[in-house]
Legacy VTK file of the C-alpha trace (Angstrom):
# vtk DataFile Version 3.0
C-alpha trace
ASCII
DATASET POLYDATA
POINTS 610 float
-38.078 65.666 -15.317
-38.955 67.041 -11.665
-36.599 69.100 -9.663
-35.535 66.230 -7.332
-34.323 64.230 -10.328
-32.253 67.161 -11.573
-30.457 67.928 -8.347
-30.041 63.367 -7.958
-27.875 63.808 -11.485
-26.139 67.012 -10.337
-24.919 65.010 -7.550
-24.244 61.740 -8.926
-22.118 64.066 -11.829
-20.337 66.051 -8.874
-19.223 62.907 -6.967
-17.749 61.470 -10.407
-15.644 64.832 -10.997
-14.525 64.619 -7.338
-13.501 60.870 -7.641
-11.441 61.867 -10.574
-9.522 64.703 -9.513
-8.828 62.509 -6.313
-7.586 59.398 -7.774
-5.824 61.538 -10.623
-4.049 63.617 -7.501
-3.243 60.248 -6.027
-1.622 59.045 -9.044
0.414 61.803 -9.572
1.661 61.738 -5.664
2.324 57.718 -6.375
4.559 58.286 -9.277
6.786 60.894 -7.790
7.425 58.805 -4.875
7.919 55.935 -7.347
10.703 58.391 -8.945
12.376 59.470 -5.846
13.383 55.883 -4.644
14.556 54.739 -7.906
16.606 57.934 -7.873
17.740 57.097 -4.508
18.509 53.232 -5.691
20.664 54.379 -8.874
22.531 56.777 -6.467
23.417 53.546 -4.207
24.341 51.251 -6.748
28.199 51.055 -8.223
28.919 52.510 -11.417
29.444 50.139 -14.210
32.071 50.422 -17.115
29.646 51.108 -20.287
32.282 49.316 -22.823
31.537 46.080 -20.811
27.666 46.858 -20.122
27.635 47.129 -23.721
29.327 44.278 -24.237
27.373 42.621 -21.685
24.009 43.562 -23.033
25.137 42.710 -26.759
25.476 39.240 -25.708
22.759 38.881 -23.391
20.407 39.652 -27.393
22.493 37.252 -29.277
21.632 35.105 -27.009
17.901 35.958 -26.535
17.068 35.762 -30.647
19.065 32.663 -31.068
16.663 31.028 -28.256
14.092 32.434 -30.161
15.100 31.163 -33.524
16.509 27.980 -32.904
14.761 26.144 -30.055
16.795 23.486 -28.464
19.255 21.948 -30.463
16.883 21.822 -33.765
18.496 22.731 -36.972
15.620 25.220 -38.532
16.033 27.011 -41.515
19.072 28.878 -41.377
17.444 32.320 -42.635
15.002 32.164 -40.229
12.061 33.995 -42.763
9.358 33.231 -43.331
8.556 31.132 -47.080
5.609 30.600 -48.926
4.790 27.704 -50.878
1.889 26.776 -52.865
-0.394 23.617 -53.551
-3.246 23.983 -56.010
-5.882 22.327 -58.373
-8.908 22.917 -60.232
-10.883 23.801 -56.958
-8.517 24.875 -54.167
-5.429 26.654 -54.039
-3.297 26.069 -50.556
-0.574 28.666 -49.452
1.402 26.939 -46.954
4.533 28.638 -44.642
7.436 26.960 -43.172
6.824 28.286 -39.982
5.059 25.826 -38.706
4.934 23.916 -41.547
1.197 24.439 -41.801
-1.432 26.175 -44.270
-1.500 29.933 -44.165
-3.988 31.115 -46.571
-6.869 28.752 -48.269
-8.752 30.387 -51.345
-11.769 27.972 -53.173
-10.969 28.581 -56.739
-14.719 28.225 -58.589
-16.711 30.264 -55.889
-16.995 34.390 -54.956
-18.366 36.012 -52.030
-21.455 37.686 -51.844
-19.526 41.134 -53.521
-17.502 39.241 -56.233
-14.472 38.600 -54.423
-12.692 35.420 -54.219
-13.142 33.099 -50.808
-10.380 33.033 -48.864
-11.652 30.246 -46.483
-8.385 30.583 -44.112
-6.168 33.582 -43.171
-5.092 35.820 -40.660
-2.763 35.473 -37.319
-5.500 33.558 -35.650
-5.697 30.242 -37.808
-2.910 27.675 -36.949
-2.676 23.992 -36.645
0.593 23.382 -34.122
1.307 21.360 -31.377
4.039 21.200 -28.384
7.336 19.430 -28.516
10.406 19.086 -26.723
13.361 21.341 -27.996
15.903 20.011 -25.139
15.987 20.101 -21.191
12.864 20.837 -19.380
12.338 22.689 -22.542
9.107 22.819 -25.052
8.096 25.245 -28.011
5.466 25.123 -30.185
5.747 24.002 -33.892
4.290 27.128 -35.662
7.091 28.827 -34.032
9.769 27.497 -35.331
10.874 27.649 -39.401
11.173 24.332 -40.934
13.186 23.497 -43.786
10.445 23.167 -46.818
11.421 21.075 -49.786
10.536 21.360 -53.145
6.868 20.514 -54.657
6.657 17.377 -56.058
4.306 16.731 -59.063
3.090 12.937 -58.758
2.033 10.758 -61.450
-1.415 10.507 -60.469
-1.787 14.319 -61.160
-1.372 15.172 -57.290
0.971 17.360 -55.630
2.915 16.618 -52.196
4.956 19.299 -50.336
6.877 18.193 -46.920
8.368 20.719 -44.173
11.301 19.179 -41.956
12.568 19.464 -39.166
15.761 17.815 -37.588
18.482 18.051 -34.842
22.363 16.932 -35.020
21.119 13.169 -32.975
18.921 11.954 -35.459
15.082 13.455 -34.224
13.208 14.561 -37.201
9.615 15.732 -37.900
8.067 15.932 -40.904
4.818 17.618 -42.033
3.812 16.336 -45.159
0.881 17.752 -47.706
-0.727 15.778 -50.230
-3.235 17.296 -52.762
-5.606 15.189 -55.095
-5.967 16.434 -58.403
-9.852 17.712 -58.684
-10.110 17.367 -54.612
-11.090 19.845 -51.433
-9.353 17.181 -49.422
-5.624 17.100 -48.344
-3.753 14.488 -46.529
-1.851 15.512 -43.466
1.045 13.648 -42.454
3.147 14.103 -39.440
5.734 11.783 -39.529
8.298 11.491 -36.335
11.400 9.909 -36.024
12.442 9.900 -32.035
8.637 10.345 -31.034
9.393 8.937 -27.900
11.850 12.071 -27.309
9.610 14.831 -28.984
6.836 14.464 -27.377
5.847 13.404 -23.782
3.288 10.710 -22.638
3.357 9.115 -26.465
0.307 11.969 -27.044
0.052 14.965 -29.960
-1.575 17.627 -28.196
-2.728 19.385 -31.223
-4.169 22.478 -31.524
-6.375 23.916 -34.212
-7.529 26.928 -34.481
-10.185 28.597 -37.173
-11.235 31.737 -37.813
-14.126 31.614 -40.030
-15.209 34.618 -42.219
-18.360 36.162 -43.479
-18.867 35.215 -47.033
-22.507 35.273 -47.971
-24.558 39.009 -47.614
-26.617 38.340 -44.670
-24.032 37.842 -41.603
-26.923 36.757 -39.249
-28.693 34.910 -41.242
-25.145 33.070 -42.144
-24.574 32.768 -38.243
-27.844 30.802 -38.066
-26.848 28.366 -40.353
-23.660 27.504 -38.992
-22.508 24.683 -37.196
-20.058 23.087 -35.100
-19.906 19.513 -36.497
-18.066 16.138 -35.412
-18.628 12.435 -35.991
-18.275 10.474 -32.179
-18.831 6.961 -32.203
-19.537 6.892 -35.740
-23.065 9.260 -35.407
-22.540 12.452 -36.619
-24.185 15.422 -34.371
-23.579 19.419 -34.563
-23.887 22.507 -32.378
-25.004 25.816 -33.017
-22.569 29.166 -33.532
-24.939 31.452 -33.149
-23.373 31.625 -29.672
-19.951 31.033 -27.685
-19.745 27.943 -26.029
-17.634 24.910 -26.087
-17.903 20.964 -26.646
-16.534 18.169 -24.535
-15.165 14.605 -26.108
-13.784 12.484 -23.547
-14.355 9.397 -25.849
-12.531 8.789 -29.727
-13.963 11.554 -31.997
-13.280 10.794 -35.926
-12.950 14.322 -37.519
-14.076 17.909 -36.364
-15.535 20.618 -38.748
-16.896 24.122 -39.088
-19.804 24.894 -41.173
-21.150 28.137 -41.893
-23.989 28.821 -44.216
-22.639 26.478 -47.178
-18.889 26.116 -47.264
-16.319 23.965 -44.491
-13.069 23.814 -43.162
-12.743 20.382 -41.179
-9.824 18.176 -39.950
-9.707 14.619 -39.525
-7.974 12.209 -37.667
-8.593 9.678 -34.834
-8.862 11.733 -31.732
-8.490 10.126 -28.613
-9.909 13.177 -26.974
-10.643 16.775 -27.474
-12.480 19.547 -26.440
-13.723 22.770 -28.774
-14.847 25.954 -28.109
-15.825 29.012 -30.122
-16.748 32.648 -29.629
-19.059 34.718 -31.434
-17.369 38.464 -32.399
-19.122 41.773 -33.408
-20.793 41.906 -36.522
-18.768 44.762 -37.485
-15.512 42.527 -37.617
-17.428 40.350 -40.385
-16.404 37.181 -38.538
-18.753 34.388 -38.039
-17.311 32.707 -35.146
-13.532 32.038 -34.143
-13.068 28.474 -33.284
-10.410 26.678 -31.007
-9.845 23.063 -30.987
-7.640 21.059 -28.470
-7.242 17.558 -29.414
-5.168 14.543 -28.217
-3.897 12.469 -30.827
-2.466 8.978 -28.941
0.951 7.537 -30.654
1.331 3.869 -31.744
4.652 3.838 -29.598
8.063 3.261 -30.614
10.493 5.982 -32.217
9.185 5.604 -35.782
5.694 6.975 -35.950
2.982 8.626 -38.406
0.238 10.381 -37.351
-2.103 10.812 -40.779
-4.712 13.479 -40.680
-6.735 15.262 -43.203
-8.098 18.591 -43.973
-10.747 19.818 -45.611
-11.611 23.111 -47.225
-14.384 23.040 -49.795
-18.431 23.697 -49.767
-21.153 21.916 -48.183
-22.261 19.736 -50.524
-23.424 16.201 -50.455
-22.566 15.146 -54.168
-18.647 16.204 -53.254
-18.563 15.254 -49.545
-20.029 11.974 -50.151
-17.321 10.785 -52.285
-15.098 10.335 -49.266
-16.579 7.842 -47.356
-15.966 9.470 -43.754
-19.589 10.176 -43.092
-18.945 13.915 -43.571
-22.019 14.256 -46.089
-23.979 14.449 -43.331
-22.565 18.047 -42.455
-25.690 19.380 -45.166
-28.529 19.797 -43.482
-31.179 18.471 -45.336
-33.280 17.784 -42.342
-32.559 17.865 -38.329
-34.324 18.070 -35.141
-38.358 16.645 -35.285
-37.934 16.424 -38.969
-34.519 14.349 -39.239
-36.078 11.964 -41.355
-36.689 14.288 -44.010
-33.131 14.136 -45.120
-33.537 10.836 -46.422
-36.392 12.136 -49.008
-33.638 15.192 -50.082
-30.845 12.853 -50.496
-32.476 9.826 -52.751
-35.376 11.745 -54.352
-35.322 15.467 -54.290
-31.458 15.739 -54.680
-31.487 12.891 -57.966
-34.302 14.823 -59.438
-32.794 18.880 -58.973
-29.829 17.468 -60.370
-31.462 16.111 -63.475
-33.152 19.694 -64.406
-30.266 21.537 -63.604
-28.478 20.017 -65.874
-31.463 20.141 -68.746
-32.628 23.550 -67.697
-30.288 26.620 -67.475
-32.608 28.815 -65.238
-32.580 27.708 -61.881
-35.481 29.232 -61.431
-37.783 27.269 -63.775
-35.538 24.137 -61.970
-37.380 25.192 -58.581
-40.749 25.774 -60.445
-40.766 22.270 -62.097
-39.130 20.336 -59.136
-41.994 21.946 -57.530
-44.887 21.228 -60.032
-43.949 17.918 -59.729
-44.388 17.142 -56.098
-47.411 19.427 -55.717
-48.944 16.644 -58.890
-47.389 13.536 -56.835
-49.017 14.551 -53.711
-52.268 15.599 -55.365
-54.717 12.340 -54.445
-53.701 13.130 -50.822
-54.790 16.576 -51.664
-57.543 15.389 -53.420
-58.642 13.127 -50.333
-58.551 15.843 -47.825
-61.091 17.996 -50.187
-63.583 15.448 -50.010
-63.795 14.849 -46.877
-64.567 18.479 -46.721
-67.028 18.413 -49.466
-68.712 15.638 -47.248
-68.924 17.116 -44.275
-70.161 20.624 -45.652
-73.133 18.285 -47.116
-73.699 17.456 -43.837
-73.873 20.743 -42.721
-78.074 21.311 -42.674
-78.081 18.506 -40.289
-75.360 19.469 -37.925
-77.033 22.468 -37.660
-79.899 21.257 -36.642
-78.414 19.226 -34.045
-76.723 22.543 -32.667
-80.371 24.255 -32.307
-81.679 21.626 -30.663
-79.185 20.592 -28.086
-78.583 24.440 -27.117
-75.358 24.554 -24.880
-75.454 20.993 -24.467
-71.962 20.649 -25.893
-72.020 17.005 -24.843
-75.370 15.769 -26.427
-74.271 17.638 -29.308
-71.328 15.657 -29.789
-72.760 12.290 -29.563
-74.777 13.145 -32.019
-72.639 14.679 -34.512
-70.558 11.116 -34.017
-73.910 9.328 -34.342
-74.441 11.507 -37.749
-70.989 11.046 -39.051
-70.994 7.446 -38.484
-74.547 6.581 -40.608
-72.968 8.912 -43.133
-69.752 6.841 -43.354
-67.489 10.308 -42.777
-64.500 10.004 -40.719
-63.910 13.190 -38.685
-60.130 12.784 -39.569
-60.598 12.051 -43.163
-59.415 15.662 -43.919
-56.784 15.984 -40.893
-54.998 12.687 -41.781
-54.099 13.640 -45.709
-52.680 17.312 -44.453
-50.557 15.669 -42.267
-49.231 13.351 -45.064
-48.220 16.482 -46.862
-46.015 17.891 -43.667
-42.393 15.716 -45.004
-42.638 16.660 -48.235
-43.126 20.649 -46.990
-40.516 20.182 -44.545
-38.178 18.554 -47.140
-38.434 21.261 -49.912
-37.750 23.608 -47.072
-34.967 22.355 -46.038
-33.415 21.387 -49.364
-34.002 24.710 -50.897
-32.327 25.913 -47.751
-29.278 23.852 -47.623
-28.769 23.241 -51.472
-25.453 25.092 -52.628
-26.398 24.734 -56.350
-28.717 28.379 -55.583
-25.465 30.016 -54.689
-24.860 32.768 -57.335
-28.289 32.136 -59.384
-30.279 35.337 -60.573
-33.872 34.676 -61.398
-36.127 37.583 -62.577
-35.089 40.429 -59.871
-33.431 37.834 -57.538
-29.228 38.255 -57.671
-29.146 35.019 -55.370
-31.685 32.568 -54.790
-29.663 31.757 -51.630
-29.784 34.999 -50.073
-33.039 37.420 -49.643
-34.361 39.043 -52.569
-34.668 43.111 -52.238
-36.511 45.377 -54.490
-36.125 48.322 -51.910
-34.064 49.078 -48.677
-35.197 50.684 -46.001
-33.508 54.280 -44.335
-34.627 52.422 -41.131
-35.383 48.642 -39.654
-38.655 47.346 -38.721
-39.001 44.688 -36.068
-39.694 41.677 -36.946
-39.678 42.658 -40.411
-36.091 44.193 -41.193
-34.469 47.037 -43.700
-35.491 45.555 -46.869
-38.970 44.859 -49.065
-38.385 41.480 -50.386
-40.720 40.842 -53.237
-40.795 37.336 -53.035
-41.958 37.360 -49.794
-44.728 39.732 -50.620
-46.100 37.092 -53.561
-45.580 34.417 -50.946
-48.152 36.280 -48.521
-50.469 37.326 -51.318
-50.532 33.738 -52.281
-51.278 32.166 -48.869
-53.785 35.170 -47.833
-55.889 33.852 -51.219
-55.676 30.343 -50.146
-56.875 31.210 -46.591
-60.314 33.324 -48.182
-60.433 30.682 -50.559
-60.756 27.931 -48.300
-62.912 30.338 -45.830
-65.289 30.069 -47.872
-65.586 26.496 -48.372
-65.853 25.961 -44.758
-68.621 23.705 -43.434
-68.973 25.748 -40.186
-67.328 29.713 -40.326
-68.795 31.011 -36.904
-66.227 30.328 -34.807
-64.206 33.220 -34.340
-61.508 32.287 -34.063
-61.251 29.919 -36.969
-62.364 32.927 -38.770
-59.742 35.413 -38.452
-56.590 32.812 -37.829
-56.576 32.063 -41.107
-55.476 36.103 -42.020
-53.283 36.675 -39.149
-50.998 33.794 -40.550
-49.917 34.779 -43.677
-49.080 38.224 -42.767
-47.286 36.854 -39.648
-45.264 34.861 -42.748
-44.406 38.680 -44.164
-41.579 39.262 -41.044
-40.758 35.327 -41.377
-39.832 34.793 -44.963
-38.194 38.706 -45.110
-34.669 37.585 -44.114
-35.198 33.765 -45.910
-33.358 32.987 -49.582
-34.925 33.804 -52.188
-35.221 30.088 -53.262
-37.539 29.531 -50.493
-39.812 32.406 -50.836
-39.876 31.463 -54.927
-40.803 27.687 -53.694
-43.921 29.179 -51.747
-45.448 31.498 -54.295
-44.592 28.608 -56.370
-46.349 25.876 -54.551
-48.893 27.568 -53.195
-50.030 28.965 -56.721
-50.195 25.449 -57.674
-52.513 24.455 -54.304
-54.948 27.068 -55.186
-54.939 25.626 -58.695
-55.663 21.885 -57.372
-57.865 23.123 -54.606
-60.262 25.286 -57.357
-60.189 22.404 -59.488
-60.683 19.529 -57.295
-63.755 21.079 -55.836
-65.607 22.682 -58.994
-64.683 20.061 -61.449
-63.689 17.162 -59.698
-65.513 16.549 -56.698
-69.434 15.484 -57.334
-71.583 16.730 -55.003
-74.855 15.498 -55.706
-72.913 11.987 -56.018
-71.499 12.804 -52.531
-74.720 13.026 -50.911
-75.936 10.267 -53.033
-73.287 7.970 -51.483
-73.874 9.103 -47.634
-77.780 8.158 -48.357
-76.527 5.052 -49.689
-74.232 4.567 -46.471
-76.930 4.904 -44.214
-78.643 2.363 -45.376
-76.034 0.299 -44.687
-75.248 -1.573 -41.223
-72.967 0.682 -39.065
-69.492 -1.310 -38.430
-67.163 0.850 -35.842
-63.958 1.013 -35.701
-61.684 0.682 -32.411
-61.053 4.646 -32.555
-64.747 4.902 -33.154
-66.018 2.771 -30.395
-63.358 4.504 -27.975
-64.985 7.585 -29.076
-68.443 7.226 -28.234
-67.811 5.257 -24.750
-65.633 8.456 -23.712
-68.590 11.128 -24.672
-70.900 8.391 -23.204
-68.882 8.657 -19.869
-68.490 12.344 -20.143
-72.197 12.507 -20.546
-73.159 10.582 -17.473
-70.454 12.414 -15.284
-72.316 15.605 -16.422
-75.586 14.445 -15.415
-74.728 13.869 -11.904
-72.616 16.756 -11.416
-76.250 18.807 -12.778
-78.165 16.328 -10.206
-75.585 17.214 -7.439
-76.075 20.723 -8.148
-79.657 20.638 -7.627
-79.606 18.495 -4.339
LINES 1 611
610 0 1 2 3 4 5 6 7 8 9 10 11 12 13 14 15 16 17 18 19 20 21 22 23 24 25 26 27 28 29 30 31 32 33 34 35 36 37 38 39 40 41 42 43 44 45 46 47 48 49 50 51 52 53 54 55 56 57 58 59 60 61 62 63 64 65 66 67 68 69 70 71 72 73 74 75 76 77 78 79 80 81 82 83 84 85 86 87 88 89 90 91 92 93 94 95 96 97 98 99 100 101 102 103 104 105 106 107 108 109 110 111 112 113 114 115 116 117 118 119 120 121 122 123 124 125 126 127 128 129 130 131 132 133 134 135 136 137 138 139 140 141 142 143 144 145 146 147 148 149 150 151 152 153 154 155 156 157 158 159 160 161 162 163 164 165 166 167 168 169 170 171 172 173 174 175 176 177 178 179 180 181 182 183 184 185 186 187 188 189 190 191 192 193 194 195 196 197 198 199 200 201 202 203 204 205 206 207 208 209 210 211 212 213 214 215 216 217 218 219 220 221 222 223 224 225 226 227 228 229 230 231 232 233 234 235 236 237 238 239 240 241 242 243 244 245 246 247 248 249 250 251 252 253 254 255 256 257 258 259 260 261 262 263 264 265 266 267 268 269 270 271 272 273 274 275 276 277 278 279 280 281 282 283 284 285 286 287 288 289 290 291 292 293 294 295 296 297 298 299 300 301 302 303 304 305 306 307 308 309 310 311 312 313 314 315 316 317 318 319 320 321 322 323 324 325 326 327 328 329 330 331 332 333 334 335 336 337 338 339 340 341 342 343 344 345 346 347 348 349 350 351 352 353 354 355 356 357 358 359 360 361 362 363 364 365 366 367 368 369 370 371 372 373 374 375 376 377 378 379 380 381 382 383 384 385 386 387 388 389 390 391 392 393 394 395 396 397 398 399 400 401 402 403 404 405 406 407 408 409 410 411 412 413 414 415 416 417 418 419 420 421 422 423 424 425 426 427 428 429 430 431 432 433 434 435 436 437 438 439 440 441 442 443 444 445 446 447 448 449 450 451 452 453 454 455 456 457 458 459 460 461 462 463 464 465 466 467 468 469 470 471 472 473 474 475 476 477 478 479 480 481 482 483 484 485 486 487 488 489 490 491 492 493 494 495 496 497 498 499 500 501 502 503 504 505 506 507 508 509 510 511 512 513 514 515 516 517 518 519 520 521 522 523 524 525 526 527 528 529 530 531 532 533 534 535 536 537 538 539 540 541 542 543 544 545 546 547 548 549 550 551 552 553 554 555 556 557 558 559 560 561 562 563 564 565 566 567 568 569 570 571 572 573 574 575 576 577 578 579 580 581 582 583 584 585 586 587 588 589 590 591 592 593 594 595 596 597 598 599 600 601 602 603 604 605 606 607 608 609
């Protein structure tokens, strides 16, 4: 640091001290004169008698907490606590309060976070579900301020449960907020049923709010933020938005139900909005909160003074089995495929998902349920596999002769390539007879990577040093983070890199044509660009590429050396020569654009030389 620089900072550090004493002086001088004229006002007013300011000031709090605890005219309940009252089943357990008449704390019953502790989907000051109404003259409050008068829970016949909170005044208005739990359900029906709607609320609308605070369950918070979602069904087509950071969501047409997904559990609510509008912010990691979610949303009356408004909430995992059983399109919340790869889902949800199922429930080790689920796809897709290798094995039999063609054409990258068509064509090759069966495989990668990734069956499952196959495996943390790479050594990862680094000098090898350079060292600089890629994924999905790419070095070896004939290959692209040459279209298109490139290089050289 030069002397210059030194004497800048002493300055810069001088003029801050001299701002503070100065405003601090300034301060001081403000609040004296502050004191003096209040001094100066007391002295001016009359005395008052303190028996009746007393007096005065008792009344003026009666009358302050009774506003406060009864609104309007409403008759609330007359202790004006707070009450807790519980709905449960075999999967969810519901704490509701009667102020408000809403839920208060939501715990899932057969699932634990990441440490071992129980989910507690909902709790805290920030999650309500309330709405304005009119309490008397020019007068409004909002419903999860006021206590309502909870009745008793009510064990129904078909094994569910149905608590109601009420509210009433002395002329006959009533509101009623009534719970219904199915016995082995996440769902609950929401009633709000309103007698005098025309007089509780204005414009015949709801304008309800809902507000979420979702928590961090699984290990990884960012990775969990990644995978979470703002979800809603408009129009009857279901379409998300991502957490990962603040923003907020216009509907200014019907929307059918609204949800929050994090990495594999949801808290939704349904009901026919007219319109609504959501937004969400994203706070520190070090408050272990994924994202805090608001949710305005007008809910349009039928009219008249008896009305009910049904809803439904839902607090349960993200899984298609369960959510499909509803029938309100909320299955497609899982995301077993999106974006480019949308399609995908429809290969996880009628063929992967049928299949996992089936070995899950033959096969205790989910583990060995990934390994065979994998085995067997890697064995379906095989004779594409198989295809792609021969193509290869043809054109490296052609390789003497494409050789050739390179030393005699020189730099004539042009003449070259008709030729090599010209070659490939009496040889009966296809230059995209390899290309065409790798690009068959893409779906089924992309759908094992996004089932493994989605599937909430992994939650929980050990496998060999793995605690949960849906979060990163670590043999080793770090005292520091890498970029790119992270604080842990996942294992996993490491046999998933070994694996593809084999498969790349494997295939190397092979090659027809290994002097390019940069086709030589791409194939390396992939798989250890995989190492800070697959660091932070579940272990599921690191498993599934040791896994599968075990089993492509397997086929590949054994395609080639045992499978594939050689001598019969060259055999049959003698015998094809022989043969007429029939183009195809793609062919044909082929040769008349190198044919055209080829003349419009000649007269550029003949221009050149003029």
């Amino acid at each position: 640091m030069d002397k210059n620089t030194v004497i800048g900072f002493l300055l810069i550090g001088a003029l801050l001290i001299a701002m503070f004493v100065i405003n601090s002086r300034s301060n001081q001088a403000y609040l004296t004169e502050k004191k003096r004229l209040e001094d100066s006002l007391l002295a001016t007013m009359p005395k008052m008698d303190p028996i009746a300011a007393k007096k005065d000031a008792l009344l003026l709090d009666s009358l302050q907490l009774a506003q406060q605890k009864l609104p309007g005219v409403f008759i609330t309940d007359k202790t004006n606590t707070e009450h807790l009252d519980t709905l449960e089943n075999n999967l969810v357990k519901i704490i509701f309060t009667n102020k408000g008449g809403q839920p208060k704390i939501v715990e899932l019953k057969n699932y634990k976070k990441f440490d071992g502790n129980p989910i507690i989907l909902e709790n805290g000051k920030f999650n309500k579900l309330t709405y304005q109404i009119n309490t008397g003259n020019n007068q409004t409050s909002a419903t999860d301020n006021i206590y309502f008068v909870s009745s008793k829970k009510m064990a129904n016949a078909d094994k569910s449960q149905t608590i109601s909170f009420v509210l009433k005044d002395s002329t006959g208005k009533e509101i009623t907020h009534q719970y219904i739990l199915q016995h082995d359900s996440y769902l609950v029906d929401f009633n709000i049923i309103m007698n005098g709607a025309d007089k509780l609320v204005s414009q015949n609308t709801i304008n309800l709010t809902w507000q979420s605070e979702t928590p961090q369950i699984e290990k990884d918070i960012q990775y969990e933020r990644q995978q979470s979602h703002i979800s809603y069904l408009k129009d009857g087509k279901y379409d998300f938005e991502y957490v990962a950071t603040g923003d907020d969501k216009k509907f200014e047409n019907p929307v059918d139900w609204l949800a929050i997904k994090q990495q594999f559990f949801i808290a939704a609510l349904s009901a026919k909005f007219k319109s609504a509008i959501i937004t969400w912010v994203v706070p520190a990691d070090s408050l272990h909160i994924i994202t805090r979610t608001t949710a305005n949303c007008n809910i349009q009356l039928g009219g008249g003074t008896l009305t009910t408004v049904p809803l439904q909430l839902y607090y349960g995992p993200s899984d298609y089995n369960v959510l499909s059983k509803y029938n309100n399109k909320m299955e497609n919340i899982v995301p077993y495929g999106s974006g480019v790869f949308a399609f995908v889902k429809y290969i996880n949800r009628h063929f992967l998902l049928p299949v996992f199922d089936f070995l899950r429930k033959k096969i205790e080790s989910m583990g060995m349920v990934i390994l065979l689920l994998t085995l067997l796809i890697r064995l379906i897709t095989s004779p594409i596999l198989y295809k792609s290798y021969l193509s290869g094995a043809k054109m490296k039999a052609l390789k003497p002769e494409i050789d050739k063609l390179k030393e005699k054409h020189g730099e004539d990258k042009q003449a070259f390539s008709m030729d090599q068509m010209k070659l490939w064509k009496s040889a009966g090759v296809s230059p995209l007879g390899g290309c065409l069966p790798a690009l068959l495989q893409i779906p089924i990668f992309m759908s094992l990577y996004y089932f493994f990734q989605s599937n909430i069956s992994l939650r929980g499952q050990n496998f060999l040093w793995a605690t949960d196959l849906a979060a990163y495996d670590s043999i080793a943390t770090l005292p520091f983070s890498i970029p790119f790479y992270g604080d842990h050594i996942s294992l996993f990862t490491i046999t998933a890199t070994i694996t593809s680094l084999i498969i790349s000098i494997y295939s190397m090898s092979t090659m027809q044509d290994n002097s390019n350079p940069v086709m030589k060292y791409m194939p390396y600089i992939f798989p250890v660009m995989l190492l800070g890629v697959f660091n932070n994924l579940p272990a599921a999905l690191t498993w599934y590429y040791t896994v599968s790419n075990t089993i492509t070095l397997i086929l590949q070896i054994v395609i080639q050396k045992y499978i594939i004939n050689h001598e019969k290959i060259l055999a049959q692209i003698e015998e094809n020569r022989k043969k007429p040459v029939k183009q195809s279209k793609f062919q044909e298109r082929m040769v008349s654009m190198q044919e055209s490139n080829k003349k419009l290089q000649d007269l550029k050289k003949k221009s050149a030389k003029n």
